[in-house]
C-alpha positions as CSV (number, residue, x, y, z in Angstrom):
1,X,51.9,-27.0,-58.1
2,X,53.7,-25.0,-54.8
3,X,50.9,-23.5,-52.6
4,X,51.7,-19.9,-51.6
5,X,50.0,-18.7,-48.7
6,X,50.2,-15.4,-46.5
7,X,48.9,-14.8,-42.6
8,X,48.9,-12.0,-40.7
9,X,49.3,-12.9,-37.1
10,X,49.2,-10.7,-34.2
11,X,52.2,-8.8,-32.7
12,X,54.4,-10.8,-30.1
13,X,53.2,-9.5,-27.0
14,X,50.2,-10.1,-27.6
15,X,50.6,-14.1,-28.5
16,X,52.9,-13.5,-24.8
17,X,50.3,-11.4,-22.9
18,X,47.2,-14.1,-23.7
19,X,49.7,-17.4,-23.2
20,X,50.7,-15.5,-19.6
21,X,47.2,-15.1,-18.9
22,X,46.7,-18.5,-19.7
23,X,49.5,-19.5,-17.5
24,X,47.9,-17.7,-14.5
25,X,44.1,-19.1,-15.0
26,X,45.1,-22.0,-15.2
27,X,46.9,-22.1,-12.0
28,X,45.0,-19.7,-9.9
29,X,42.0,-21.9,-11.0
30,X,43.5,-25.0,-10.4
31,X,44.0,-24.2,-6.3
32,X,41.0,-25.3,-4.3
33,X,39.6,-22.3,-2.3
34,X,38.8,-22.8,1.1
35,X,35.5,-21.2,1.6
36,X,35.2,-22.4,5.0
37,X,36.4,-18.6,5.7
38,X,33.5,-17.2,4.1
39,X,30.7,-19.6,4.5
40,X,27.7,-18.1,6.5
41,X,27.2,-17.6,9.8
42,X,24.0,-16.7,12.6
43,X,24.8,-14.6,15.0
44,X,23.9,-16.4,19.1
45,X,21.0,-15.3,20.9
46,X,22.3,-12.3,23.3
47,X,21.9,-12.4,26.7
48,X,19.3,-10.2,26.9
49,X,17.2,-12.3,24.5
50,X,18.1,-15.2,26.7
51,X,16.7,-13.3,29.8
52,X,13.8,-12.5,28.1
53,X,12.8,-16.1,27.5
54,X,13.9,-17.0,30.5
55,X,11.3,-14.9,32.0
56,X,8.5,-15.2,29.5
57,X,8.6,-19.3,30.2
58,X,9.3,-18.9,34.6
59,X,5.9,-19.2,36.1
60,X,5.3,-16.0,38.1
61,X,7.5,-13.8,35.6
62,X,5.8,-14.4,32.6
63,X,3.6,-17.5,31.8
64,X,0.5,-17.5,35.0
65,X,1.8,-13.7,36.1
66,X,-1.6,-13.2,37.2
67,X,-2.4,-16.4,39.2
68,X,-1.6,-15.1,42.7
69,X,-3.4,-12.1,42.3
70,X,-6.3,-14.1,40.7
71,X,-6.4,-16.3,43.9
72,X,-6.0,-12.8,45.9
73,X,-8.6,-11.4,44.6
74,X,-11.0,-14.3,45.0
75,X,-9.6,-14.9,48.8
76,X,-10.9,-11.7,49.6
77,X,-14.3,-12.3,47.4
78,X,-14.9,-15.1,49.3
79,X,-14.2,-13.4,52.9
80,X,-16.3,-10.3,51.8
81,X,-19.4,-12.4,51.3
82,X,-18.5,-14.0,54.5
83,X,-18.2,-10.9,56.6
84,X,-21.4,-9.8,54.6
85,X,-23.3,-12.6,56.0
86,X,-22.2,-11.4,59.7
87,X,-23.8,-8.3,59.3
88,X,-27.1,-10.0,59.0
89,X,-27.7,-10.6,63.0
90,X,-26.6,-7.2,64.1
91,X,-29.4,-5.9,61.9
92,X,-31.9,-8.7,63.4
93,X,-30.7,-7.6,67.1
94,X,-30.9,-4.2,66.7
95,X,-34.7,-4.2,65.1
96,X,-35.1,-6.8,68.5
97,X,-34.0,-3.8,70.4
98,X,-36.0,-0.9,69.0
99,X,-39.1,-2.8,69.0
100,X,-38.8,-3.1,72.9
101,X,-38.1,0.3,73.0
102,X,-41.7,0.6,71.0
103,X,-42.8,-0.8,73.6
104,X,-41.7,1.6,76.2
105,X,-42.8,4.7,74.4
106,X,-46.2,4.8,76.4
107,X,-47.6,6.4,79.3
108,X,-47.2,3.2,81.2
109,X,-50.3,2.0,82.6
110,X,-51.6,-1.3,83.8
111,X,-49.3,-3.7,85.3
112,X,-48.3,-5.8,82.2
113,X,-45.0,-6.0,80.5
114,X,-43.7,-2.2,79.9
115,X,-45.6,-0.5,82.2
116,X,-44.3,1.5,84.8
117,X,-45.8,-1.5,87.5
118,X,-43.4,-3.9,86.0
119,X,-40.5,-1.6,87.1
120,X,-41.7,-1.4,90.5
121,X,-39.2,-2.7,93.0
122,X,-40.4,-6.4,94.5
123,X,-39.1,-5.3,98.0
124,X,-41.6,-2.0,97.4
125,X,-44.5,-3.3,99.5
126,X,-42.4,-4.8,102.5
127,X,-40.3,-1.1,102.6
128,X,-43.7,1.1,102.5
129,X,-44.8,-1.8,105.0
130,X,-42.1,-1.7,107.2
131,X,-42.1,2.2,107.5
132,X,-45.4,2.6,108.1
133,X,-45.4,-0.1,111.2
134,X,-42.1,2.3,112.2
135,X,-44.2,5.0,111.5
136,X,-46.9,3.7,114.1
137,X,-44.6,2.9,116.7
138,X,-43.3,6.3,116.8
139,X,-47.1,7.6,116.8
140,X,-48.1,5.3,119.7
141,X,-45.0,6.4,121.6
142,X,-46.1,10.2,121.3
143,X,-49.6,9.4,122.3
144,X,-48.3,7.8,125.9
145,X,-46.4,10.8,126.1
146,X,-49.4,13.2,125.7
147,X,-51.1,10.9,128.2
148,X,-47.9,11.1,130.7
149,X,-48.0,14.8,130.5
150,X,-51.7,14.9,131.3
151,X,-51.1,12.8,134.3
152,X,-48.4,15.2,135.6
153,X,-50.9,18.1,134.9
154,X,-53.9,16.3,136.4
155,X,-55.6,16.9,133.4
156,X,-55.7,12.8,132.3
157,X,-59.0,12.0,131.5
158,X,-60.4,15.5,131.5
159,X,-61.4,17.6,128.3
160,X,-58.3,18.6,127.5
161,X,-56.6,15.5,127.4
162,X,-59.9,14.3,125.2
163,X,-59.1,17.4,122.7
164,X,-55.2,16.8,122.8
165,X,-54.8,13.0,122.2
166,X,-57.6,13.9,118.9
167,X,-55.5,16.9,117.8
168,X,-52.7,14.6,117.8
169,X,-54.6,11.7,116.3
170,X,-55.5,13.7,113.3
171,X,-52.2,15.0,112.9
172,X,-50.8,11.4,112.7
173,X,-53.1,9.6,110.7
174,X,-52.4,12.7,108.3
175,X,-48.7,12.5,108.4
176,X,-49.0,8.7,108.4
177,X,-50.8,9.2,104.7
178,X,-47.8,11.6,103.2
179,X,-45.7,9.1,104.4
180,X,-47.3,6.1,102.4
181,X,-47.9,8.2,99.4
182,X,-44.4,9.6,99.6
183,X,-43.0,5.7,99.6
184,X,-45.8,5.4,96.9
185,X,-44.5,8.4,94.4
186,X,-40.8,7.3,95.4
187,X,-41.6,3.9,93.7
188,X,-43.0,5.2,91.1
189,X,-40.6,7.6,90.4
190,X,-37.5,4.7,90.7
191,X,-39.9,2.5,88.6
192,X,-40.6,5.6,85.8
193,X,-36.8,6.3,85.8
194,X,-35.9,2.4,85.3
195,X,-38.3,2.6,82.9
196,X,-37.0,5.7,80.6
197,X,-33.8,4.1,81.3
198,X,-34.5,0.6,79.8
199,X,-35.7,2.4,76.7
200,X,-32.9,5.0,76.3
201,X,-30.6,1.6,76.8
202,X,-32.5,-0.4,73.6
203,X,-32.2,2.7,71.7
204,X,-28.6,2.6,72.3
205,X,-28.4,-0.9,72.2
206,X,-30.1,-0.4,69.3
207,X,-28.1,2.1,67.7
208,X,-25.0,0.2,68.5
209,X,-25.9,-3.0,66.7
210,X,-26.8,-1.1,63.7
211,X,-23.4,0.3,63.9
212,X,-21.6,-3.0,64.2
213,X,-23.8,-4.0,60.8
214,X,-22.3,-0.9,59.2
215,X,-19.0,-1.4,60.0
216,X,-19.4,-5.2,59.5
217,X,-20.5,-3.7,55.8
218,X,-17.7,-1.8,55.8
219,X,-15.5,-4.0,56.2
220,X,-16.6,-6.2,53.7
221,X,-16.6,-3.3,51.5
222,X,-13.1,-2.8,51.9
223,X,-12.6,-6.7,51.4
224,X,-14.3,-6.5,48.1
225,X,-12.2,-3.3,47.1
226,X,-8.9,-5.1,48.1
227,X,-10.1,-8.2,45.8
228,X,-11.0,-6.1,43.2
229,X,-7.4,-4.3,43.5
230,X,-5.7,-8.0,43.2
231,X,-7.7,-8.5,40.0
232,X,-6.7,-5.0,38.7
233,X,-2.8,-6.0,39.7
234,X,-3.9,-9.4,37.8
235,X,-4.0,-7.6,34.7
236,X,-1.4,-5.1,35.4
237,X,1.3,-7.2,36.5
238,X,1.4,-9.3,32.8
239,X,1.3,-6.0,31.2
240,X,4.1,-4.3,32.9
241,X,5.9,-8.3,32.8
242,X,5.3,-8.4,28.8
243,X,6.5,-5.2,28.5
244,X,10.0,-5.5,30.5
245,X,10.2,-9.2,28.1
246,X,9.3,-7.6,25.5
247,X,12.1,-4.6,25.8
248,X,15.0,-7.4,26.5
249,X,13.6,-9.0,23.7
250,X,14.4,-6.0,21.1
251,X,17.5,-4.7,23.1
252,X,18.2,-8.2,22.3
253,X,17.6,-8.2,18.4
254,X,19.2,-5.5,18.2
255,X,22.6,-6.2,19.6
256,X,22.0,-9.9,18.1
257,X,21.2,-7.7,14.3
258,X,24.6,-5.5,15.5
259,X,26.4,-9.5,16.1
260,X,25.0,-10.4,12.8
261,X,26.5,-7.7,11.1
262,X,29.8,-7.8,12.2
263,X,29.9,-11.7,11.0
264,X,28.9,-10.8,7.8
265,X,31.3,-7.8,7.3
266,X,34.0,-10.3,8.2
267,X,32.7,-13.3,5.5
268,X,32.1,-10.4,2.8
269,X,35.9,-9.6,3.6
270,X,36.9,-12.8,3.7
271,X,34.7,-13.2,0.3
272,X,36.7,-10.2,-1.0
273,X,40.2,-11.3,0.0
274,X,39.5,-15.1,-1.5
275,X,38.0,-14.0,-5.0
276,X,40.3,-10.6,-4.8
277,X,42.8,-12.5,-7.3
278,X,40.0,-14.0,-10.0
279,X,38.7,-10.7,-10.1
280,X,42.6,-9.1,-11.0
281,X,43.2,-11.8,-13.3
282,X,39.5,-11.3,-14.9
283,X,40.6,-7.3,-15.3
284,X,44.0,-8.8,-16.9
285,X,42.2,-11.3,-19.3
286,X,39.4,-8.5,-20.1
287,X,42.0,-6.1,-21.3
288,X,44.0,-8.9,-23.0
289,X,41.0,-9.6,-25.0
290,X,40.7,-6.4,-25.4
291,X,43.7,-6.0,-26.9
292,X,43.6,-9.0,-29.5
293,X,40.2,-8.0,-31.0
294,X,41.0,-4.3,-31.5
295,X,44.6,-4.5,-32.6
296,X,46.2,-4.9,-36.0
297,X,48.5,-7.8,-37.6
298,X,52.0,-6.3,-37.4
299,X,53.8,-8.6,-39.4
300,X,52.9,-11.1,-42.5
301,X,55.2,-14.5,-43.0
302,X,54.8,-16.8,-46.5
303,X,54.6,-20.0,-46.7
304,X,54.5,-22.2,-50.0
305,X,54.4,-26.2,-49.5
306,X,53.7,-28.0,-52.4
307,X,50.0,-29.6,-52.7
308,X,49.6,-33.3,-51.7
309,X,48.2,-35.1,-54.7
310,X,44.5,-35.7,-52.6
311,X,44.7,-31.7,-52.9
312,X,45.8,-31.8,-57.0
313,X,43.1,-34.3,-57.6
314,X,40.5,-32.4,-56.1
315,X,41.8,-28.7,-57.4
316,X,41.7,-27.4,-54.1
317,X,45.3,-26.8,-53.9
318,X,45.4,-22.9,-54.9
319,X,41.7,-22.1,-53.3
320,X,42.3,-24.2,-50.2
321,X,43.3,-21.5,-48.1
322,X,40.1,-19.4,-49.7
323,X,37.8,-21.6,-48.8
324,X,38.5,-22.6,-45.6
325,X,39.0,-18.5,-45.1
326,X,35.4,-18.0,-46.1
327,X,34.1,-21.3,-44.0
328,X,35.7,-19.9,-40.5
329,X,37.7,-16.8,-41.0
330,X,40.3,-15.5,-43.7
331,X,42.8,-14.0,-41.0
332,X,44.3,-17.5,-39.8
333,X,46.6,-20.2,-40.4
334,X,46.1,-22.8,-42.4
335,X,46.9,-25.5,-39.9
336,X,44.5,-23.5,-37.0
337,X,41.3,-23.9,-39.3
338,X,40.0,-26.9,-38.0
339,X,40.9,-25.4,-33.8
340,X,38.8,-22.5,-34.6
341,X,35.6,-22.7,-34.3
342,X,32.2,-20.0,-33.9
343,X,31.9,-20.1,-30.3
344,X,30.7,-16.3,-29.6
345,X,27.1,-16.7,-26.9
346,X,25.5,-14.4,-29.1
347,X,25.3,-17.0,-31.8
348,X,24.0,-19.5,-29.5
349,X,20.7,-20.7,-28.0
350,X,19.5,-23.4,-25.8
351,X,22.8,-22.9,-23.6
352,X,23.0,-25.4,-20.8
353,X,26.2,-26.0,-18.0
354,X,27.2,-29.5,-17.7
355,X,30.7,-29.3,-15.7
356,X,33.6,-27.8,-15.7
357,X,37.1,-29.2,-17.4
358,X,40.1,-30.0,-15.1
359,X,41.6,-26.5,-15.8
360,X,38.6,-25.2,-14.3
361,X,36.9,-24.0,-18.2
362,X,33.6,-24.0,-18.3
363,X,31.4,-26.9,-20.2
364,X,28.1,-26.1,-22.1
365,X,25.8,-27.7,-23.9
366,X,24.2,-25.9,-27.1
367,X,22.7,-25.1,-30.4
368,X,23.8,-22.4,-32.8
369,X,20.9,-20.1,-34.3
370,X,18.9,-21.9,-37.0
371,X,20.5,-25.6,-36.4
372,X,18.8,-28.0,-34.5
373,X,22.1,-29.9,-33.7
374,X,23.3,-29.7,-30.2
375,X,27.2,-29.5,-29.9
376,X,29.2,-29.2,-26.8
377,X,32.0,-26.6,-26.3
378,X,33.3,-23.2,-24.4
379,X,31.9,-19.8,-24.6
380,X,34.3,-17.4,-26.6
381,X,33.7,-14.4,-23.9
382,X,35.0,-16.4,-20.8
383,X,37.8,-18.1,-22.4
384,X,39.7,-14.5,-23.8
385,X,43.4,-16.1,-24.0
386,X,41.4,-18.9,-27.1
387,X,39.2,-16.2,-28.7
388,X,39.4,-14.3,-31.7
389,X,37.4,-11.7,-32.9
390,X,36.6,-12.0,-36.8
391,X,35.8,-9.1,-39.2
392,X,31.9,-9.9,-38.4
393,X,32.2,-9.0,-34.4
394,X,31.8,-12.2,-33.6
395,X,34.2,-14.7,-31.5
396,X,35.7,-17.6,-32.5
397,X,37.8,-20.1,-30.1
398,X,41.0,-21.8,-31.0
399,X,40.3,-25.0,-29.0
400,X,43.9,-26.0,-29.0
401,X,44.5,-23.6,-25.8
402,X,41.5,-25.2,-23.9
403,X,41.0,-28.5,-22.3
404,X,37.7,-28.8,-23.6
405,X,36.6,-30.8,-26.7
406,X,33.8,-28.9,-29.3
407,X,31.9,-31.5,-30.4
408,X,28.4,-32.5,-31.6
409,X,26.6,-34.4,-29.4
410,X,23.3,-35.1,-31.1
């Protein structure tokens, strides 16, 4: 008994759009791309990053900025406490000199140390001494001469003489007595002054060595101050030092972020321009597939072969087609039943890669919902030009247009 069976089968162009797409997949895909163009690059260090850690790691610059100031600061420690100590003996000699002007404060009695007796001249004796024996001499002289005139008067001898020599007497042993008392006061007066002069000179003296102790103090004053500036630059320095690094270091970054940038604009082009023709074709095959799940058989062909006797002998020669239709499709060819098979992702679980064929199709591993069984085959969505969309929604792949064998693997 003849077989008659009927198949509608797409329009033309569409069999010629999907076997062009084909076409191009298969070469686009079987090109190596040379991602060398596009493979990632880090941007250099910038030279002001390399400046700043140049001078963060220079001794002086960054690392031990402080150091001279540091020993600065304890130089002039260590001379203050020196020039401290100097101030020490000015103090002791100036409380030397007002306590011998303490001494000199009184009325100056006695003949002991401070008195107006110790100021006395040595040569004060042997002057009043000498004076007084000039004195005499000049006395005696007068008297002859009273005596010279008496004799040229003829009065030598007589009362008068007597009266004038004792007249003259008195008045000499009188004048002879100012005179020592006036060498007397004149000593004491030089030894009184020498006296008020000695004490006016330890007060000064006095004075002056308390002076030198201040400025002495001063000075180390100033030493300390000028340490204790070195320790302030100490901590300054660094600071204003971390803070030029530190403004190289982000002028740096930034210019280095700006570098980075760039390179990556250029690799995303390059990314672009390399994957600019999968991503056409992938528009092309997406609107093929479009087109073969949405669009109607145009034309129907017959064809009656006459049944084999396997086919008679098992009564499957009329309902062959009908079964076969309701196992995997009724809109198909007879001798495309067993290159079709259920291959939509949405009817599968467990999906695993495991390589890609030499055409470049992908290769999975799977189970369909509700087997156990894991077979290995193509997903229908990313192989457009082999799939078929039945009256269900689902997608079926003709396996004949793919280099990739469905089969079960366990």
């Amino acid at each position: 008994m003849a077989i008659t069976e009927t198949r509608t089968l797409p329009p033309k162009f569409i069999e010629t759009l999907a076997t062009d797409y084909g076409k191009q997949l298969t070469g686009l895909t079987a090109q190596q791309m040379d991602t060398a163009k596009y493979a990632p690059q880090v941007a250099g260090q910038d030279p002001y990053q390399t400046q700043a850690y140049t001078r963060a790691g220079t001794p002086g610059q960054g690392i031990e900025a402080y150091s001279p100031y540091i020993a600065a600061a304890g130089a002039q420690g260590t001379a203050a406490g020196t020039t401290l100590g100097q101030v020490s003996p000015y103090i002791t000699a100036a409380g030397s000199q007002y306590t011998g002007a303490g001494a000199l404060t009184g009325p100056g009695a006695g003949t002991g140390a401070g008195s107006v007796a110790s100021y006395m001249s040595p040569y004060q004796q042997q002057v009043i001494d000498t004076s007084l024996a000039e004195f005499d001499k000049q006395a005696a002289i007068s008297k002859l001469g009273l005596g010279t005139q008496a004799v040229g008067a003829g009065a030598y001898g007589g009362a008068r003489h007597g009266v004038a020599e004792s007249e003259y007497q008195s008045s000499s042993d009188l004048n002879r007595a100012r005179l020592n008392a006036q060498l007397l006061q004149g000593g004491y007066g030089q030894a009184s002054g020498a006296r008020q002069q000695d004490l006016a000179n330890r007060m000064g003296l006095g004075t002056a060595q308390i002076g030198l102790g201040q400025a002495t103090g001063a000075l180390a004053g100033q030493q300390q101050q000028l340490g204790g500036y070195q320790q302030g630059l100490a901590s300054l320095v660094p600071q204003l030092q971390a803070g030029d690094i530190g403004m190289l270091g982000q002028l740096g970054a930034g210019q280095q972020a700006q570098a980075q940038a760039r390179l990556d604009a250029t690799r995303e082009q390059e990314r672009m321009k390399a994957y600019e023709p999968y991503e056409r074709l992938g528009y092309y095959g997406t609107g093929v597939t479009g087109i073969m799940g949405g669009y109607p058989g145009q034309y129907q062909s017959q064809i009656t072969p006459n049944p084999t006797p396997l086919q008679t002998a098992m009564g499957i020669g009329a309902t062959g087609a009908g079964i076969y239709g309701t196992l995997f499709g009724g809109n198909r060819a007879p001798e495309n039943i067993q290159r079709f098979d259920p291959s939509d992702i949405r009817l599968k679980t467990d999906i695993e890669f495991t390589g890609q064929s030499p055409a470049g199709v992908n290769i999975y591993s799977f189970k369909y919902k509700g087997d156990d069984k894991t077979y290995q085959g193509v997903m229908a969505q990313e192989v457009p030009w082999a799939s078929i969309k039945e009256d269900d929604g689902y997608y079926v792949v003709d396996y004949s247009k793919v280099d990739v064998e469905f089969k079960r693997l366990h």
